[in-house]
Structures are given as C-alpha cells and as structure tokens.
C-alpha positions as protocol buffer text, in pm:
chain_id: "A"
residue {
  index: 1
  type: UNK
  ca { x: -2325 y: -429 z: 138 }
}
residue {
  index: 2
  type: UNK
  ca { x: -2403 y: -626 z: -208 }
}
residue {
  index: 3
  type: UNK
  ca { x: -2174 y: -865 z: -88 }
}
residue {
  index: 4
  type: UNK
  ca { x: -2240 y: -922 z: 251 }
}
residue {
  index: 5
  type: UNK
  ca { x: -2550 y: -842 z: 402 }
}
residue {
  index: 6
  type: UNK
  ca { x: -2691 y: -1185 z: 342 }
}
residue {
  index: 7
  type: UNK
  ca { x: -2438 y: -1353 z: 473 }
}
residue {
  index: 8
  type: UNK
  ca { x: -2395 y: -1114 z: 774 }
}
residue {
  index: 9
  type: UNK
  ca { x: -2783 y: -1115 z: 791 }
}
residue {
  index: 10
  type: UNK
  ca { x: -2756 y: -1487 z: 913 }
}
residue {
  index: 11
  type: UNK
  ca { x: -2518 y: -1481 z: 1132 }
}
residue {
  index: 12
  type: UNK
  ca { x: -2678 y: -1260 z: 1313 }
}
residue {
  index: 13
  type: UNK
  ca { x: -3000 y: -1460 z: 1314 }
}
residue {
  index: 14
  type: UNK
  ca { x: -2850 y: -1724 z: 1411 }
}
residue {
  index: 15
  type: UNK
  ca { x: -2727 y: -1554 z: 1750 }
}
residue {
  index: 16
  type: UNK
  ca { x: -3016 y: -1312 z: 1789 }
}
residue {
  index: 17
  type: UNK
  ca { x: -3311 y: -1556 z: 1617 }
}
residue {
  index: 18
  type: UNK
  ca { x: -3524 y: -1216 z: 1637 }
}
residue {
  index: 19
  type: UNK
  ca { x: -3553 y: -1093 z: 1237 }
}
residue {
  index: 20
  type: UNK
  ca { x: -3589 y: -768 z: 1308 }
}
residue {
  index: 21
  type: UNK
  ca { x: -3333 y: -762 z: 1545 }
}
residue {
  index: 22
  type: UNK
  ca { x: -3056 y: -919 z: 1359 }
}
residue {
  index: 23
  type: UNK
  ca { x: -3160 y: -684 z: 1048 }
}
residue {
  index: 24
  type: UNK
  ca { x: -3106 y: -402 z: 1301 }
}
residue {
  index: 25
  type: UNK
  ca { x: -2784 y: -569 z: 1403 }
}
residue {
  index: 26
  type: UNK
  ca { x: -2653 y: -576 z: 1044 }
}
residue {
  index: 27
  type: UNK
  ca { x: -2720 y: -257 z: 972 }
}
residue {
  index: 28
  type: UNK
  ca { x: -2516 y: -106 z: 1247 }
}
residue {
  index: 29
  type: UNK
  ca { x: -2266 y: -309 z: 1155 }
}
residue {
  index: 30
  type: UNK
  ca { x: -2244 y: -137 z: 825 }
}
residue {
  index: 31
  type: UNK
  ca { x: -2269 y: 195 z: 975 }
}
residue {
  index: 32
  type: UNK
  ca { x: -1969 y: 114 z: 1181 }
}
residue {
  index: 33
  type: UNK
  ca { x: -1771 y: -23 z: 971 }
}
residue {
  index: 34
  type: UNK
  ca { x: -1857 y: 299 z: 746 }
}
residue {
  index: 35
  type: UNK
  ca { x: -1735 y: 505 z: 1013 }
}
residue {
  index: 36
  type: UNK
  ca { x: -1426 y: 290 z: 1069 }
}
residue {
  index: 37
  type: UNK
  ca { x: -1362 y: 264 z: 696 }
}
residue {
  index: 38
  type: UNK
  ca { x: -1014 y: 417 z: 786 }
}
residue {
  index: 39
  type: UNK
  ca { x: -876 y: 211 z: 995 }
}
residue {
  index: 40
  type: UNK
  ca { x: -941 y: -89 z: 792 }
}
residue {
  index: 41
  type: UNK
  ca { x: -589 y: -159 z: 737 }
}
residue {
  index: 42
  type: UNK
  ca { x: -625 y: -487 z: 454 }
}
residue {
  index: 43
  type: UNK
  ca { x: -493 y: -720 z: 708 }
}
residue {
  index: 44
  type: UNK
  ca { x: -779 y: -951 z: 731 }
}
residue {
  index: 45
  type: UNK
  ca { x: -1018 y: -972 z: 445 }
}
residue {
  index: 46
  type: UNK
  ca { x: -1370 y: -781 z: 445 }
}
residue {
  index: 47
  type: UNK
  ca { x: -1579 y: -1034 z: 569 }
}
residue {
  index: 48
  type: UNK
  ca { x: -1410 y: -1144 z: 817 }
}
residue {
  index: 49
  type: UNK
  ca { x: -1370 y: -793 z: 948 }
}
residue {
  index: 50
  type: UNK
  ca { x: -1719 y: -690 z: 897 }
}
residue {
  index: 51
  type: UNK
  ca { x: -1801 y: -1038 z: 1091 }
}
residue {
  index: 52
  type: UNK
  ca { x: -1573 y: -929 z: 1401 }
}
residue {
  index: 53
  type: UNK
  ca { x: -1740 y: -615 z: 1430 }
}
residue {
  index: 54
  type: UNK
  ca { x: -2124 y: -801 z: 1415 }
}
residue {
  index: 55
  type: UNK
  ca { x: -1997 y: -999 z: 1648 }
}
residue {
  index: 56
  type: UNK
  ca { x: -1927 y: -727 z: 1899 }
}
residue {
  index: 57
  type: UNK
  ca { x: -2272 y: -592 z: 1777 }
}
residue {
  index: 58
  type: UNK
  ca { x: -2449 y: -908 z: 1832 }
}
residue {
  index: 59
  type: UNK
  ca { x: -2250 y: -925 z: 2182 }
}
residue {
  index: 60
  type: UNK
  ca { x: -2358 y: -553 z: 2301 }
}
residue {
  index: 61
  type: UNK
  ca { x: -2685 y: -633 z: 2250 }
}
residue {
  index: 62
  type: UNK
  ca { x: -2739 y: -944 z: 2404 }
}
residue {
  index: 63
  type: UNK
  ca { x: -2554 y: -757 z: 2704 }
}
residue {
  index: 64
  type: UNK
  ca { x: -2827 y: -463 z: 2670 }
}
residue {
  index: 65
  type: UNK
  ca { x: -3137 y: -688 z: 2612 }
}
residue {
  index: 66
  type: UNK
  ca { x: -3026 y: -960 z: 2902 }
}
residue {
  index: 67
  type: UNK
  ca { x: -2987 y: -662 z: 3149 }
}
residue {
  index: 68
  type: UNK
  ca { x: -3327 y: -599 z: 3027 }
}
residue {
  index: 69
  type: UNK
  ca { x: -3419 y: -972 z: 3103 }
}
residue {
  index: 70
  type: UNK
  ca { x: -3283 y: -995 z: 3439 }
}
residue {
  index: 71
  type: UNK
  ca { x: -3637 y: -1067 z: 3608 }
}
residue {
  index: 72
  type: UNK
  ca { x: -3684 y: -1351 z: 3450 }
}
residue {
  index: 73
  type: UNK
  ca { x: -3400 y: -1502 z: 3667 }
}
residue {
  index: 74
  type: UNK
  ca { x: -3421 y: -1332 z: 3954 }
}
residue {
  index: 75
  type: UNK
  ca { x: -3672 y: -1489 z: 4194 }
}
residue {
  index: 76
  type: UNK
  ca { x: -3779 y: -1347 z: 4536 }
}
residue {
  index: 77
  type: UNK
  ca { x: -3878 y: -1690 z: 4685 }
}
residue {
  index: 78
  type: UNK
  ca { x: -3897 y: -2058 z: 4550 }
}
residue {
  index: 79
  type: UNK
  ca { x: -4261 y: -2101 z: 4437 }
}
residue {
  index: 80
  type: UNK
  ca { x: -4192 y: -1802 z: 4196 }
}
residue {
  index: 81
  type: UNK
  ca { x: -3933 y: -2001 z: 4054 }
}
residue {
  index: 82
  type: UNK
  ca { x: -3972 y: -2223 z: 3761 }
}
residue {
  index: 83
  type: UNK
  ca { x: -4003 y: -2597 z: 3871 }
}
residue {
  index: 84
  type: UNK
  ca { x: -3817 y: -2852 z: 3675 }
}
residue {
  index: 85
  type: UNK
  ca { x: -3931 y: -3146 z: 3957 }
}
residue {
  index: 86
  type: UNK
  ca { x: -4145 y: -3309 z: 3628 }
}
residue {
  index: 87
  type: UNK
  ca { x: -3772 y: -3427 z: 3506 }
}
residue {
  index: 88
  type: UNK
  ca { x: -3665 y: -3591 z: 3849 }
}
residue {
  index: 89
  type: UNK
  ca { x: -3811 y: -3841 z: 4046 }
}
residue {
  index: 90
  type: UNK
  ca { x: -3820 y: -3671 z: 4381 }
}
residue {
  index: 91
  type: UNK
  ca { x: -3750 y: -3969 z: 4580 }
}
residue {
  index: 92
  type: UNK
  ca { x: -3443 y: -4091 z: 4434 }
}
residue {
  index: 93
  type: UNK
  ca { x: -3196 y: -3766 z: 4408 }
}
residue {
  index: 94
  type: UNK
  ca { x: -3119 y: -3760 z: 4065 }
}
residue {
  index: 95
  type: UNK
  ca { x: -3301 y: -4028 z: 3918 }
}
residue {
  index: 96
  type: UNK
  ca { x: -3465 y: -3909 z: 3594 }
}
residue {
  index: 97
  type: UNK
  ca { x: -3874 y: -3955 z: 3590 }
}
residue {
  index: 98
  type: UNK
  ca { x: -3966 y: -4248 z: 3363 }
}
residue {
  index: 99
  type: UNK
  ca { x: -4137 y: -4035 z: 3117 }
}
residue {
  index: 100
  type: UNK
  ca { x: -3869 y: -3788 z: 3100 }
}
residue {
  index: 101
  type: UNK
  ca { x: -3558 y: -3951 z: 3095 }
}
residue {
  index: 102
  type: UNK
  ca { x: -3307 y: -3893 z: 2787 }
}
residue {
  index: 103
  type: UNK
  ca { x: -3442 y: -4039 z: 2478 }
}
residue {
  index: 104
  type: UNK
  ca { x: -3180 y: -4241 z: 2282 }
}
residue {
  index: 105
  type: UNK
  ca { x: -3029 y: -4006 z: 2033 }
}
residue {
  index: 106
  type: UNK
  ca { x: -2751 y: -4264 z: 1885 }
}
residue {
  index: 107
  type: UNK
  ca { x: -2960 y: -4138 z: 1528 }
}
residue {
  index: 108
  type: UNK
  ca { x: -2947 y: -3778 z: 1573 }
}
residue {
  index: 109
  type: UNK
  ca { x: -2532 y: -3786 z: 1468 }
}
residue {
  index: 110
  type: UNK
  ca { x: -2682 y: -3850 z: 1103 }
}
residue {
  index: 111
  type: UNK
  ca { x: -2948 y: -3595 z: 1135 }
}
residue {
  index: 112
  type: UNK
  ca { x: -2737 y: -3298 z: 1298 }
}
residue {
  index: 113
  type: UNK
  ca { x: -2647 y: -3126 z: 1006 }
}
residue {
  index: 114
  type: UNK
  ca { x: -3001 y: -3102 z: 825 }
}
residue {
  index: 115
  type: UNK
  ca { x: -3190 y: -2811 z: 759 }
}
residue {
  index: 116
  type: UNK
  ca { x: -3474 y: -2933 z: 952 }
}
residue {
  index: 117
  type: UNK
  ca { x: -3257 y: -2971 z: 1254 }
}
residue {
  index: 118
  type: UNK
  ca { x: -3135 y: -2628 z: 1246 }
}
residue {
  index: 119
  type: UNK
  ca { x: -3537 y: -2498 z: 1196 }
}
residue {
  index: 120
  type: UNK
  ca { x: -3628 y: -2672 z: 1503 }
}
residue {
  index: 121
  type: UNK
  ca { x: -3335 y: -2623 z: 1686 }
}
residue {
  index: 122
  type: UNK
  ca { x: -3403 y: -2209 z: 1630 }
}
residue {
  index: 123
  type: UNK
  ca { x: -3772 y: -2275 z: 1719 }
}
residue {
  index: 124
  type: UNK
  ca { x: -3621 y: -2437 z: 2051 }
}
residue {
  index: 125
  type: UNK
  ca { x: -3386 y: -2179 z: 2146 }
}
residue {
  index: 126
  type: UNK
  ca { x: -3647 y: -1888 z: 2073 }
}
residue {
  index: 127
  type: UNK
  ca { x: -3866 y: -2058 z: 2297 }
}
residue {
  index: 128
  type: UNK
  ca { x: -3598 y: -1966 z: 2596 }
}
residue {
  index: 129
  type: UNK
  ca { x: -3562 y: -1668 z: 2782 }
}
residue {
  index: 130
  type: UNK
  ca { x: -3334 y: -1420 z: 2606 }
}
residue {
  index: 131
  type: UNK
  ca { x: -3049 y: -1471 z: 2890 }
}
residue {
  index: 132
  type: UNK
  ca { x: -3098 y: -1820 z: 2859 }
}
residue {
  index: 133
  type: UNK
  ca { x: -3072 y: -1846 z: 2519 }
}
residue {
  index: 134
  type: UNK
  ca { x: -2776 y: -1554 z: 2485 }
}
residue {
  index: 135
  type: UNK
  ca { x: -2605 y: -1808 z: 2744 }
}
residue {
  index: 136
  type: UNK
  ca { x: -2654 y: -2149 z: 2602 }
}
residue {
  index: 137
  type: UNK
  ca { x: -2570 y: -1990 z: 2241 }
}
residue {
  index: 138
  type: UNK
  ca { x: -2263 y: -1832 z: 2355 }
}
residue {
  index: 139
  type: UNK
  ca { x: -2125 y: -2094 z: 2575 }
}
residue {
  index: 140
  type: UNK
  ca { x: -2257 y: -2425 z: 2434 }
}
residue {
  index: 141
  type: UNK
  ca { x: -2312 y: -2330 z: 2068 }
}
residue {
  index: 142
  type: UNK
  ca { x: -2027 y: -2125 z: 1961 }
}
residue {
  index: 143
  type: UNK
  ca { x: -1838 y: -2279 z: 2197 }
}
residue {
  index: 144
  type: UNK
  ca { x: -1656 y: -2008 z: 2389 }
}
residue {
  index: 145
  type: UNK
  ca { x: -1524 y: -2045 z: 2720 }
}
residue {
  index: 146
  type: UNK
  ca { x: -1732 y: -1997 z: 3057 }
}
residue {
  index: 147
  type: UNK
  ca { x: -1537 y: -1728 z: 3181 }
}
residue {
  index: 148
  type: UNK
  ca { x: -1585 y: -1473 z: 2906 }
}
residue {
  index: 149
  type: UNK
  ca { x: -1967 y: -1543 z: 2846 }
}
residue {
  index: 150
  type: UNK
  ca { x: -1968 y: -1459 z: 3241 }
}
residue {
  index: 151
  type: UNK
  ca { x: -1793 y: -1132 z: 3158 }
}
residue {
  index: 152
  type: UNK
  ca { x: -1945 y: -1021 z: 2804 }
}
residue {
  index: 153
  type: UNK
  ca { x: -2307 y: -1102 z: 3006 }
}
residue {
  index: 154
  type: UNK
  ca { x: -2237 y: -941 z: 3354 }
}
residue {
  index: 155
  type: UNK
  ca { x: -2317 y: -1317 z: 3531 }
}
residue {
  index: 156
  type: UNK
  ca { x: -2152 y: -1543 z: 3802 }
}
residue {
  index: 157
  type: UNK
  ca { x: -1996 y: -1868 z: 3732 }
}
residue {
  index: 158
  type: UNK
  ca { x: -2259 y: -2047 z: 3948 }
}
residue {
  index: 159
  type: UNK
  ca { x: -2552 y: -1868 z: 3739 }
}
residue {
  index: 160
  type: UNK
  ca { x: -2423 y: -1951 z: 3415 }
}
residue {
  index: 161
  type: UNK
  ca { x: -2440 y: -2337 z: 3549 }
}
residue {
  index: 162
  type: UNK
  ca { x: -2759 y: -2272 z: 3702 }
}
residue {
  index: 163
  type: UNK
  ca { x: -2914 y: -2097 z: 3328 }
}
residue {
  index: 164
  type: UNK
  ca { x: -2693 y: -2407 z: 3128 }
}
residue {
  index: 165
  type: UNK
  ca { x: -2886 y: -2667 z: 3353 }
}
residue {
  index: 166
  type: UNK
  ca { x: -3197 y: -2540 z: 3282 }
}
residue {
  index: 167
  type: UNK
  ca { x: -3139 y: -2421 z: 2929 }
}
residue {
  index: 168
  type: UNK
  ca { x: -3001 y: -2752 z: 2825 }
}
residue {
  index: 169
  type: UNK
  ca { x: -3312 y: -2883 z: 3023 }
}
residue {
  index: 170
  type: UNK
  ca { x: -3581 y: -2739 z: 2813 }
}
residue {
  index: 171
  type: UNK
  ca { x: -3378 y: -2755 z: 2474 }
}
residue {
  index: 172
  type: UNK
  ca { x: -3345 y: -3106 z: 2521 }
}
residue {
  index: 173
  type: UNK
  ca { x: -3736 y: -3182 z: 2593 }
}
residue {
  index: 174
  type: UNK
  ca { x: -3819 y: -2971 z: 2305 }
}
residue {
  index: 175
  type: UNK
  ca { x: -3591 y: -3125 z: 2082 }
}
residue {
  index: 176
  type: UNK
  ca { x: -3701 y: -3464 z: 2131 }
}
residue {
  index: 177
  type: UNK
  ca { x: -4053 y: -3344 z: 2131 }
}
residue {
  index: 178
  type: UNK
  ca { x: -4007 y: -3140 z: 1794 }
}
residue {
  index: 179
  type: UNK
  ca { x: -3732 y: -3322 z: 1627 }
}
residue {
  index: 180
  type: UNK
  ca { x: -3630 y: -3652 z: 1721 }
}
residue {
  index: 181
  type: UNK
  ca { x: -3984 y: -3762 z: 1780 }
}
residue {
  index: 182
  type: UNK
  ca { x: -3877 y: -4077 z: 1932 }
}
C-alpha cells in the first residue's frame, strides 16, 4: 500500500474525478488484490497488476453509477432535451454561430501538457454528466476503441456518437472559456 496508493489514488481520479470515490476505488482495489494475493503469479510487476485490477474497479463502477445516470439521457420528448441550437446557426445546416465557432487553438499544442491544463480540463469533465464524462474519458481520453466502451457501458453505437457530440461540445466551450481564454 506504502508504495502504491498514491499513485493508484490518481489514476483513479483521473477516471472517476470524484475524491471520495476514487479513494473508495483504491481501496477495493487493495482488498482485492489481498484476496487474490495467490494467484499473483510474478509475471507482471505489482503495479502494473494492482493497476489492471483498478482499472476493472474504476470500469465496474462507472458501469454501476452510469446505470444510475441513465435519466439524464433518456428524454421523453424534445423540449426535455438539452438544446445545443446556441452552437449552430439554424439557417445554414451546420454552419457554426459566429460567437461560437472553434476558437483557434494552433497555441494549445505548447500548453497541453501543463498542470493548469490538466486542472481545468478535470474541472471541465466534472462539469458533464457522469455517462458523459465515463464516455468521453473512456473513448476519447484513454483512447480505447468504440466498441468496447459500448460494451463495458451497456450503450449503442449511435448513443455513444450522440454523448461524444455533445460531450466534446461542452468540453470544448468550457475549455476555451476556462483555459484558452482566447
């Protein structure tokens, strides 16, 4: 645990951006790998062992808690649903509104990697529902393949483009808002 919590503590933030869950996270992590200590077999090193299982931690409970979530995307009629029309110029089909089109972010490359960015860019994502979030973490951050975020969460192909679009939508206006300030 000396040697590991810390680091396991952030991953786990970093996919859950909850404290309290990802200390939860990490300690059933430890309890399971406690429980497993006998089939830890030396092949792969402890850390990276005690990351796979966090992983599949941090997976079952994004499953659990986006089950939990599932009224926040599920919408009876259209008005109930969240409008995005402030982005697009209604006239022209898929012409951007002045005030909202894409900001020019040939300077965020440099700025990517700073601590800052990653602050704001965890203050963006907890601003998300948790589906939305679990989804654009999953698929666009730790880039793994559309098919098995659809499985792991229990969604369609179509609504994991759906929850990207509008994901990607309001992590883009709050990152120019909050970070690029352009």
């Amino acid at each position: 645990m000396n040697n590991y919590a810390d680091y396991l503590f952030k991953v786990a933030f970093y996919r859950v951006n909850n404290k309290e869950v990802a200390e939860d996270i990490v300690q059933d992590t430890f309890l399971s790998a406690y429980k497993a200590k006998e089939t830890f077999n030396g092949t792969a090193n402890e850390k990276t062992w005690l990351t796979t299982i966090l992983k599949n931690k941090t997976l079952d409970y994004l499953k659990k808690a986006s089950t939990k979530n599932e009224t926040l995307l599920t919408f009876t009629n259209a008005e109930e649903a969240p409008s995005y029309d402030h982005f697009f110029n209604t006239k022209k089909l898929g012409k951007w509104q002045k005030e909202t089109e894409p900001k020019d972010w040939q300077k965020a490359d440099s700025l990517a990697n700073s601590k800052e960015f990653y602050t704001v860019l965890n203050a963006c994502l907890s601003k998300l529902p948790l589906k939305w979030a679990a989804v654009f973490n999953l698929n666009l951050i730790e880039d793994n393949d559309s098919d098995l975020v659809c499985k792991e969460l229990n969604i369609t192909s179509s609504n994991l483009w759906v929850i990207m679009h509008r994901a990607k939508l309001q992590m883009r206006e709050c990152l120019e808002k909050n970070w690029l300030k352009l």
